[in-house]
N, C-alpha and C positions, 0 to 999 in steps of 0.2 A: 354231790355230783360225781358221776363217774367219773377217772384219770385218765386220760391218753397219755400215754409216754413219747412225747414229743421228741423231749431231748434225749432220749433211750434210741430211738428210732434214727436220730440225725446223726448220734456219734459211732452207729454203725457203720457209717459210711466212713472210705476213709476222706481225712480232712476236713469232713462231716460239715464243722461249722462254721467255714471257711466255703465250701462246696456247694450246701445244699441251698444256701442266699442267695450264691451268685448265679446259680441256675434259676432259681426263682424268680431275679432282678431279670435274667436275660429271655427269660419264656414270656414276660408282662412285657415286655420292649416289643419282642417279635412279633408278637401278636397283637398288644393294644400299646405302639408307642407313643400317643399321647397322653399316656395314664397321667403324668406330671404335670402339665397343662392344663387337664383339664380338672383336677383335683387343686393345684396348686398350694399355697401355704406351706404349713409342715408336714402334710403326704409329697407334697411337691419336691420340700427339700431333704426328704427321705432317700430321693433318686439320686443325690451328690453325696456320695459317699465321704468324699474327700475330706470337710473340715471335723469329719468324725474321726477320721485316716489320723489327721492330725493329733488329737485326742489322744490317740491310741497309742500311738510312738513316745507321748509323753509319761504313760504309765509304764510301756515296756523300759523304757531309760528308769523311771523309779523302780524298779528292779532290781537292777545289775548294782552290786557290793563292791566298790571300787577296791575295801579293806580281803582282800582274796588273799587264798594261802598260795605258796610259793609253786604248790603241784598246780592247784587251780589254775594259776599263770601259766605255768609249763604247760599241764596239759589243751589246756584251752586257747592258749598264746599258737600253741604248734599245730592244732586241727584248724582254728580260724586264719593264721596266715598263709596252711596251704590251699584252704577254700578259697580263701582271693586271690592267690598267684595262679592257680588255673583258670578261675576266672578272668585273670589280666590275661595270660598267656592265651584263650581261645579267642577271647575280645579282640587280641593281634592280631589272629589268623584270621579269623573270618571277616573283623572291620578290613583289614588288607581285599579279601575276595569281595566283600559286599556291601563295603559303607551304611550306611545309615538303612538304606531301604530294603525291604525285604526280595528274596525271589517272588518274582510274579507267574511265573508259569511252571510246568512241570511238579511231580511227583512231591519235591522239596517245599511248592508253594507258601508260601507265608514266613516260611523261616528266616532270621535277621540275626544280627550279632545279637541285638538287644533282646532278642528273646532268648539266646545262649546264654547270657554274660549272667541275665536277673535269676535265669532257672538254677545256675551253677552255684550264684554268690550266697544266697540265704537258706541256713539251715532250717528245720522244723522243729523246733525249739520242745514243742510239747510232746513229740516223739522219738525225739533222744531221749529226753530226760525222763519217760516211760519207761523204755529201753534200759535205760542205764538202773533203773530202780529195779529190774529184772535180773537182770546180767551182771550191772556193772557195782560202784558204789557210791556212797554217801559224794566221795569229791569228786568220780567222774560225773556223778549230777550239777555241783559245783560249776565244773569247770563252762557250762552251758551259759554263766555271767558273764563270759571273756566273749564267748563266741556270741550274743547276741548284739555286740556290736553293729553285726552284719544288718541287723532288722534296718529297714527302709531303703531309700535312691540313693543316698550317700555315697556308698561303695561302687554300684553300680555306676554312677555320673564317674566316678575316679578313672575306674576299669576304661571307661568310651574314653576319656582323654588319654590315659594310657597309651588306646587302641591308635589313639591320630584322629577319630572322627569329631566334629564335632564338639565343640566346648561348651562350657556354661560360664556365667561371670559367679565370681567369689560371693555376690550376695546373694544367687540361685544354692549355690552351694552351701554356703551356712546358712541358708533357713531350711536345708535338707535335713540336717543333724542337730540344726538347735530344740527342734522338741523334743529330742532323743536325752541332750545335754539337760536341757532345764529339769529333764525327770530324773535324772540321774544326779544333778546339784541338790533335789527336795527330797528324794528318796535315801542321799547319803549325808544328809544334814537331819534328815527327821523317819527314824526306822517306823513310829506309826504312819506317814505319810504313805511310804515304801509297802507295805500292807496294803495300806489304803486304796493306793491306784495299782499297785500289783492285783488284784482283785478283780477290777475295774477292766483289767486288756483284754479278759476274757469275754466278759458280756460283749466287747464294743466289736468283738469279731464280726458277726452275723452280718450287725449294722452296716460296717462298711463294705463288705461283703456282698452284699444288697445292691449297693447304690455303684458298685463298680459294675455288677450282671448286666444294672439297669442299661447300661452304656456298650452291652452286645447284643451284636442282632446271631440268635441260632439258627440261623438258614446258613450261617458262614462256618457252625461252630464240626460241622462237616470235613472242614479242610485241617482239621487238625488231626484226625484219622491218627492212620497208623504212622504220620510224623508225629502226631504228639505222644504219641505209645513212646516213639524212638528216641525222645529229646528223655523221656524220664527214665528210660533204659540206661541210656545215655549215662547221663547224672549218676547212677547209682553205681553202673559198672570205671569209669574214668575216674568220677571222684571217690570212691568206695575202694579203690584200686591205691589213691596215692594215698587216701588218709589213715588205708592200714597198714602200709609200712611206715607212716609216720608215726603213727600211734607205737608199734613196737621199740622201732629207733627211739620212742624216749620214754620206756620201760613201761609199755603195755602190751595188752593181749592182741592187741587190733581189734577187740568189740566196739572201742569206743570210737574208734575211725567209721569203721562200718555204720556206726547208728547216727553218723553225723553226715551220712553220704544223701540226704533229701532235699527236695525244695520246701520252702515254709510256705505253709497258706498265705501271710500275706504279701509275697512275693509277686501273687500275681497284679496288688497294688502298684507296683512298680512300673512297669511301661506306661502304664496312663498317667505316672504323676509326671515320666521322664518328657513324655511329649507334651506334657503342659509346659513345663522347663523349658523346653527346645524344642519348636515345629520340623525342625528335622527330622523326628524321628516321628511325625505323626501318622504317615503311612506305614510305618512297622508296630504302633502300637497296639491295636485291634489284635491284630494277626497275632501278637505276641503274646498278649494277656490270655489269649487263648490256648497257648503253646503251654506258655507257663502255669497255666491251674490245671491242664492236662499231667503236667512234670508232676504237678501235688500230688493229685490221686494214684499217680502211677508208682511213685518213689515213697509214697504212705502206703502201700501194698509190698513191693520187692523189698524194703529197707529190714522189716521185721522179719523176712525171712532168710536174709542175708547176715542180718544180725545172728535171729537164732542156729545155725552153722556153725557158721564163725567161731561164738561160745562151745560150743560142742565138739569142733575140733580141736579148737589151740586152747580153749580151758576163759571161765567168766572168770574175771577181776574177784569177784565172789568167791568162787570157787579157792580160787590160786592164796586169797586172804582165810578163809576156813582153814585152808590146809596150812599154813604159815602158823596157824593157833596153836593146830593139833600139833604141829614138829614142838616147835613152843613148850608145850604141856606135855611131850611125852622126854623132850629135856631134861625139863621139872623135877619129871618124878623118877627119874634114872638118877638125877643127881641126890636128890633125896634120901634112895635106895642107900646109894653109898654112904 
Protein backbone atom coordinates (compact mmCIF):
# COMPACT_ATOMS: atom_id res chain seq x y z
CA UNK A 1 0.00 0.00 0.00
CA UNK A 2 1.05 3.40 -0.81
CA UNK A 3 2.50 5.87 2.35
CA UNK A 4 0.87 9.06 3.24
CA UNK A 5 3.13 10.89 5.37
CA UNK A 6 0.68 11.82 7.95
CA UNK A 7 3.00 12.53 10.58
CA UNK A 8 5.45 14.48 8.06
CA UNK A 9 2.55 16.53 7.21
CA UNK A 10 1.36 17.30 10.97
CA UNK A 11 4.87 18.21 12.36
CA UNK A 12 5.07 20.93 9.79
CA UNK A 13 3.00 22.73 11.47
CA UNK A 14 4.03 24.42 14.28
CA UNK A 15 2.92 22.60 17.43
CA UNK A 16 1.87 20.36 14.88
CA UNK A 17 0.68 17.65 17.34
CA UNK A 18 -0.62 19.44 19.95
CA UNK A 19 -2.52 21.77 16.96
CA UNK A 20 -3.75 19.77 14.38
CA UNK A 21 -6.06 17.41 17.07
CA UNK A 22 -7.37 20.18 18.65
CA UNK A 23 -8.65 21.79 15.40
CA UNK A 24 -9.87 18.48 14.44
CA UNK A 25 -11.78 17.90 17.96
CA UNK A 26 -13.17 21.62 17.39
CA UNK A 27 -14.25 21.50 13.61
CA UNK A 28 -16.41 17.88 14.66
CA UNK A 29 -17.98 19.85 17.77
CA UNK A 30 -18.88 22.95 15.38
CA UNK A 31 -20.35 21.22 12.97
CA UNK A 32 -21.72 17.79 14.16
CA UNK A 33 -21.75 18.42 18.10
CA UNK A 34 -23.44 15.41 18.88
CA UNK A 35 -20.82 13.13 17.45
CA UNK A 36 -20.16 11.70 21.19
CA UNK A 37 -23.66 10.87 21.85
CA UNK A 38 -24.42 9.59 19.29
CA UNK A 39 -21.54 7.18 18.75
CA UNK A 40 -21.07 6.87 22.53
CA UNK A 41 -18.67 4.02 24.17
CA UNK A 42 -14.95 4.53 23.51
CA UNK A 43 -15.68 7.08 20.37
CA UNK A 44 -17.69 8.68 23.05
CA UNK A 45 -14.97 8.81 25.43
CA UNK A 46 -12.44 9.79 22.96
CA UNK A 47 -14.12 13.46 23.25
CA UNK A 48 -12.76 13.76 27.23
CA UNK A 49 -9.57 14.20 26.81
CA UNK A 50 -8.87 14.59 30.37
CA UNK A 51 -8.17 11.18 32.02
CA UNK A 52 -5.72 10.70 29.01
CA UNK A 53 -4.50 14.51 30.36
CA UNK A 54 -3.90 12.68 33.27
CA UNK A 55 -1.92 9.87 31.67
CA UNK A 56 0.27 12.12 30.35
CA UNK A 57 1.52 14.16 33.19
CA UNK A 58 2.42 10.89 34.70
CA UNK A 59 4.90 10.03 31.93
CA UNK A 60 6.24 13.62 31.63
CA UNK A 61 7.12 13.42 35.71
CA UNK A 62 8.91 10.01 34.70
CA UNK A 63 11.11 12.01 32.82
CA UNK A 64 12.63 14.50 34.88
CA UNK A 65 16.19 13.05 36.65
CA UNK A 66 15.98 14.45 40.07
CA UNK A 67 19.96 13.22 40.19
CA UNK A 68 20.92 16.72 37.88
CA UNK A 69 24.23 18.21 37.60
CA UNK A 70 24.86 21.47 39.54
CA UNK A 71 24.70 23.68 35.99
CA UNK A 72 21.44 21.69 35.19
CA UNK A 73 20.16 23.19 38.56
CA UNK A 74 21.63 26.60 38.00
CA UNK A 75 20.68 26.80 34.64
CA UNK A 76 17.31 25.36 34.70
CA UNK A 77 16.59 26.49 38.44
CA UNK A 78 17.14 30.32 37.07
CA UNK A 79 15.03 30.18 33.65
CA UNK A 80 12.07 28.31 35.48
CA UNK A 81 11.84 30.53 38.58
CA UNK A 82 11.97 33.67 36.33
CA UNK A 83 9.10 32.06 34.14
CA UNK A 84 6.84 31.81 37.28
CA UNK A 85 7.65 35.16 38.81
CA UNK A 86 6.45 36.88 35.69
CA UNK A 87 3.94 34.82 35.70
CA UNK A 88 3.05 35.61 39.45
CA UNK A 89 3.73 39.18 38.84
CA UNK A 90 1.14 39.53 35.58
CA UNK A 91 -1.27 37.21 37.50
CA UNK A 92 -1.22 40.55 40.23
CA UNK A 93 -1.80 42.93 37.77
CA UNK A 94 -4.29 41.96 35.68
CA UNK A 95 -6.17 39.55 38.60
CA UNK A 96 -6.23 43.21 40.42
CA UNK A 97 -7.87 44.91 36.90
CA UNK A 98 -10.03 41.75 36.14
CA UNK A 99 -10.47 38.93 38.51
CA UNK A 100 -11.52 35.81 37.54
CA UNK A 101 -13.75 36.70 34.29
CA UNK A 102 -12.64 37.62 31.23
CA UNK A 103 -13.33 41.13 29.28
CA UNK A 104 -16.66 40.90 27.55
CA UNK A 105 -16.71 43.54 24.94
CA UNK A 106 -14.32 45.42 22.97
CA UNK A 107 -11.30 44.83 20.93
CA UNK A 108 -9.52 42.86 24.08
CA UNK A 109 -12.63 40.40 24.23
CA UNK A 110 -12.10 37.19 25.82
CA UNK A 111 -8.77 38.04 27.53
CA UNK A 112 -8.48 36.93 31.43
CA UNK A 113 -5.75 36.67 33.91
CA UNK A 114 -5.96 32.96 33.39
CA UNK A 115 -5.32 33.03 29.88
CA UNK A 116 -2.08 35.42 30.74
CA UNK A 117 -0.85 33.46 33.64
CA UNK A 118 -1.28 29.47 31.68
CA UNK A 119 0.18 31.17 28.21
CA UNK A 120 3.26 32.64 30.33
CA UNK A 121 3.78 29.80 32.85
CA UNK A 122 4.76 26.66 30.52
CA UNK A 123 7.45 26.27 28.42
CA UNK A 124 7.67 24.16 25.10
CA UNK A 125 9.65 21.55 26.14
CA UNK A 126 10.21 19.88 22.61
CA UNK A 127 11.24 23.18 21.28
CA UNK A 128 13.77 24.32 23.57
CA UNK A 129 15.43 21.30 23.64
CA UNK A 130 15.54 21.28 19.53
CA UNK A 131 16.89 24.51 19.91
CA UNK A 132 19.41 23.92 22.33
CA UNK A 133 20.53 20.57 20.27
CA UNK A 134 21.12 23.46 17.48
CA UNK A 135 22.59 26.32 19.22
CA UNK A 136 23.10 25.24 22.46
CA UNK A 137 24.51 21.92 24.41
CA UNK A 138 24.38 18.71 25.80
CA UNK A 139 23.41 20.39 29.61
CA UNK A 140 21.45 23.30 28.30
CA UNK A 141 19.25 20.32 26.92
CA UNK A 142 19.63 19.14 30.51
CA UNK A 143 18.56 21.71 32.11
CA UNK A 144 14.82 21.32 30.32
CA UNK A 145 14.39 18.48 33.55
CA UNK A 146 14.30 21.41 36.09
CA UNK A 147 12.12 23.48 33.95
CA UNK A 148 9.45 20.91 33.20
CA UNK A 149 8.18 21.18 36.49
CA UNK A 150 6.05 23.87 34.90
CA UNK A 151 3.93 21.07 32.89
CA UNK A 152 0.29 21.10 34.14
CA UNK A 153 -2.39 23.63 36.54
CA UNK A 154 -0.12 23.27 39.50
CA UNK A 155 1.84 26.41 38.85
CA UNK A 156 -0.97 28.06 37.37
CA UNK A 157 -3.56 27.38 40.43
CA UNK A 158 -0.28 28.80 42.79
CA UNK A 159 0.04 32.07 40.47
CA UNK A 160 -4.20 32.80 40.81
CA UNK A 161 -3.80 32.52 44.63
CA UNK A 162 -0.84 34.45 44.49
CA UNK A 163 -2.83 36.89 42.27
CA UNK A 164 -5.89 37.12 45.48
CA UNK A 165 -8.37 35.58 43.10
CA UNK A 166 -9.93 32.65 43.87
CA UNK A 167 -8.54 29.55 45.64
CA UNK A 168 -8.56 26.03 45.50
CA UNK A 169 -8.66 23.51 48.66
CA UNK A 170 -5.16 21.60 49.27
CA UNK A 171 -6.67 18.30 47.98
CA UNK A 172 -7.64 20.14 44.31
CA UNK A 173 -4.03 21.16 44.60
CA UNK A 174 -2.41 17.86 45.21
CA UNK A 175 -4.14 15.93 42.87
CA UNK A 176 -2.79 18.85 40.40
CA UNK A 177 0.81 17.61 40.82
CA UNK A 178 0.41 14.15 42.14
CA UNK A 179 0.55 12.41 38.62
CA UNK A 180 3.41 14.75 37.90
CA UNK A 181 5.03 13.30 41.52
CA UNK A 182 4.01 9.53 41.12
CA UNK A 183 5.92 9.73 37.49
CA UNK A 184 8.81 11.17 38.74
CA UNK A 185 8.96 8.58 42.23
CA UNK A 186 8.77 5.46 39.21
CA UNK A 187 10.83 7.13 36.59
CA UNK A 188 13.62 7.97 39.43
CA UNK A 189 13.36 4.52 41.24
CA UNK A 190 13.35 2.57 37.85
CA UNK A 191 15.50 4.30 34.70
CA UNK A 192 13.70 1.37 32.30
CA UNK A 193 10.31 2.76 33.66
CA UNK A 194 11.60 6.47 32.96
CA UNK A 195 12.07 5.11 29.15
CA UNK A 196 9.16 3.50 29.32
CA UNK A 197 6.67 6.30 29.84
CA UNK A 198 9.09 8.90 28.66
CA UNK A 199 8.15 7.32 25.13
CA UNK A 200 4.68 7.14 25.92
CA UNK A 201 3.98 11.43 26.50
CA UNK A 202 4.50 11.80 23.14
CA UNK A 203 1.83 9.47 21.49
CA UNK A 204 -0.68 10.68 24.31
CA UNK A 205 -0.29 14.31 22.73
CA UNK A 206 -2.70 14.04 19.87
CA UNK A 207 -5.03 12.11 22.05
CA UNK A 208 -5.61 14.60 24.57
CA UNK A 209 -5.48 17.10 22.22
CA UNK A 210 -8.45 15.77 20.58
CA UNK A 211 -10.76 15.71 23.25
CA UNK A 212 -9.85 19.16 24.47
CA UNK A 213 -10.74 20.73 20.50
CA UNK A 214 -13.75 18.46 21.19
CA UNK A 215 -14.92 21.07 23.88
CA UNK A 216 -14.69 24.24 21.22
CA UNK A 217 -17.07 25.51 19.39
CA UNK A 218 -15.02 27.63 16.04
CA UNK A 219 -17.52 29.95 15.36
CA UNK A 220 -15.90 31.68 18.53
CA UNK A 221 -12.32 30.70 17.58
CA UNK A 222 -12.60 34.23 15.57
CA UNK A 223 -12.35 36.20 18.66
CA UNK A 224 -8.89 35.23 19.30
CA UNK A 225 -7.76 37.17 15.95
CA UNK A 226 -5.21 39.37 16.34
CA UNK A 227 -5.51 39.15 20.37
CA UNK A 228 -4.17 35.95 20.15
CA UNK A 229 -1.35 36.96 17.56
CA UNK A 230 -0.71 39.63 20.53
CA UNK A 231 -0.88 37.28 23.79
CA UNK A 232 2.00 35.08 21.79
CA UNK A 233 3.90 38.16 20.77
CA UNK A 234 3.50 39.02 24.00
CA UNK A 235 5.12 35.97 25.64
CA UNK A 236 7.91 35.81 23.44
CA UNK A 237 9.04 39.56 23.51
CA UNK A 238 8.35 40.11 27.95
CA UNK A 239 9.45 36.69 28.74
CA UNK A 240 12.20 36.33 25.94
CA UNK A 241 13.32 39.83 27.40
CA UNK A 242 13.87 38.86 31.15
CA UNK A 243 15.00 35.19 30.44
CA UNK A 244 18.01 36.65 28.38
CA UNK A 245 19.34 38.60 30.85
CA UNK A 246 18.90 35.90 33.12
CA UNK A 247 20.57 33.54 31.22
CA UNK A 248 23.84 35.73 30.95
CA UNK A 249 23.70 36.87 34.63
CA UNK A 250 24.53 33.36 35.25
CA UNK A 251 27.08 32.74 32.66
CA UNK A 252 25.26 32.22 29.33
CA UNK A 253 24.88 33.47 25.99
CA UNK A 254 21.09 34.28 26.40
CA UNK A 255 20.27 31.49 23.52
CA UNK A 256 18.97 29.51 26.12
CA UNK A 257 16.72 32.34 27.73
CA UNK A 258 15.48 32.99 24.44
CA UNK A 259 14.52 29.40 23.42
CA UNK A 260 12.76 29.05 26.67
CA UNK A 261 10.66 32.23 25.84
CA UNK A 262 7.23 29.77 24.33
CA UNK A 263 4.12 28.47 25.47
CA UNK A 264 4.02 24.45 25.60
CA UNK A 265 1.20 22.77 23.67
CA UNK A 266 -0.14 21.41 26.49
CA UNK A 267 -0.71 24.45 28.22
CA UNK A 268 -3.63 24.90 26.50
CA UNK A 269 -4.86 21.78 28.71
CA UNK A 270 -4.89 24.13 31.48
CA UNK A 271 -7.91 26.39 31.66
CA UNK A 272 -10.20 23.72 31.19
CA UNK A 273 -8.84 21.58 33.98
CA UNK A 274 -8.54 25.02 36.01
CA UNK A 275 -12.38 25.51 35.61
CA UNK A 276 -13.20 22.11 36.54
CA UNK A 277 -11.26 22.89 39.79
CA UNK A 278 -12.96 26.15 40.28
CA UNK A 279 -16.40 27.28 38.50
CA UNK A 280 -15.03 30.66 38.92
CA UNK A 281 -13.16 30.67 36.21
CA UNK A 282 -15.60 28.88 33.98
CA UNK A 283 -16.53 31.87 31.91
CA UNK A 284 -12.76 32.63 31.09
CA UNK A 285 -11.91 29.15 30.26
CA UNK A 286 -13.25 28.66 26.68
CA UNK A 287 -12.00 32.16 25.75
CA UNK A 288 -8.65 31.20 27.22
CA UNK A 289 -7.95 27.73 25.85
CA UNK A 290 -8.32 29.46 22.78
CA UNK A 291 -6.00 32.42 23.58
CA UNK A 292 -3.55 29.93 24.67
CA UNK A 293 -3.17 27.43 21.66
CA UNK A 294 -3.09 30.71 19.69
CA UNK A 295 0.21 31.71 22.17
CA UNK A 296 1.45 27.91 20.92
CA UNK A 297 1.57 28.36 17.27
CA UNK A 298 2.63 31.88 17.48
CA UNK A 299 5.64 31.50 20.10
CA UNK A 300 6.49 27.91 17.90
CA UNK A 301 7.09 30.37 15.01
CA UNK A 302 8.92 33.81 16.59
CA UNK A 303 10.89 31.69 19.25
CA UNK A 304 13.16 29.80 16.44
CA UNK A 305 13.71 32.95 14.94
CA UNK A 306 14.53 34.86 17.86
CA UNK A 307 16.65 32.12 18.94
CA UNK A 308 18.45 31.96 15.62
CA UNK A 309 19.66 35.97 16.05
CA UNK A 310 20.44 35.69 19.18
CA UNK A 311 23.04 32.87 18.45
CA UNK A 312 24.42 34.93 15.66
CA UNK A 313 24.99 37.90 17.54
CA UNK A 314 26.18 37.17 21.04
CA UNK A 315 27.87 33.65 19.90
CA UNK A 316 25.87 29.66 20.59
CA UNK A 317 26.98 27.87 23.74
CA UNK A 318 28.40 25.68 20.75
CA UNK A 319 30.15 27.95 19.35
CA UNK A 320 31.75 29.73 22.55
CA UNK A 321 32.71 25.64 23.67
CA UNK A 322 34.47 24.96 20.05
CA UNK A 323 36.42 27.82 20.57
CA UNK A 324 37.38 27.13 24.54
CA UNK A 325 39.04 23.66 22.59
CA UNK A 326 40.75 25.46 20.03
CA UNK A 327 42.49 28.15 22.70
CA UNK A 328 42.96 24.68 24.76
CA UNK A 329 44.79 22.98 21.93
CA UNK A 330 46.71 25.72 20.68
CA UNK A 331 48.02 26.03 24.44
CA UNK A 332 48.96 22.58 24.08
CA UNK A 333 51.16 22.84 21.40
CA UNK A 334 52.88 26.17 22.19
CA UNK A 335 53.78 24.51 25.41
CA UNK A 336 54.93 21.52 23.69
CA UNK A 337 57.00 23.81 21.30
CA UNK A 338 58.99 24.80 24.20
Amino acid sequence: MKQVPIKRFIEKVPGGMMVVPLLTGAIINTFFPNTPKFFGSFTGYLFNGMPILAAFFVCMGASIDVQATPYVLKKGGSLFATKVAIGAIFGVIFGHLLGETPIHGGMFMGLSTLAIVAAINDTNGGLYCALMGEYGSSKDVGAYSVMSLESGPFLTMVTLGVAGLSAFPWPTMLGAILPLLVGMLLGNLDKELREFFGKAALVLIPFFAFGLGAALDLRKVWMAGILGLGVGVGVVAITGTALFFVDRFTGGTGVAGVAAASTAGNAAAVPAIIAGANPAYADAAKSATILVAASVVITAVLVPLVTAFVASRFGSPKDIQAAGIQLKAKQSLAGAQR
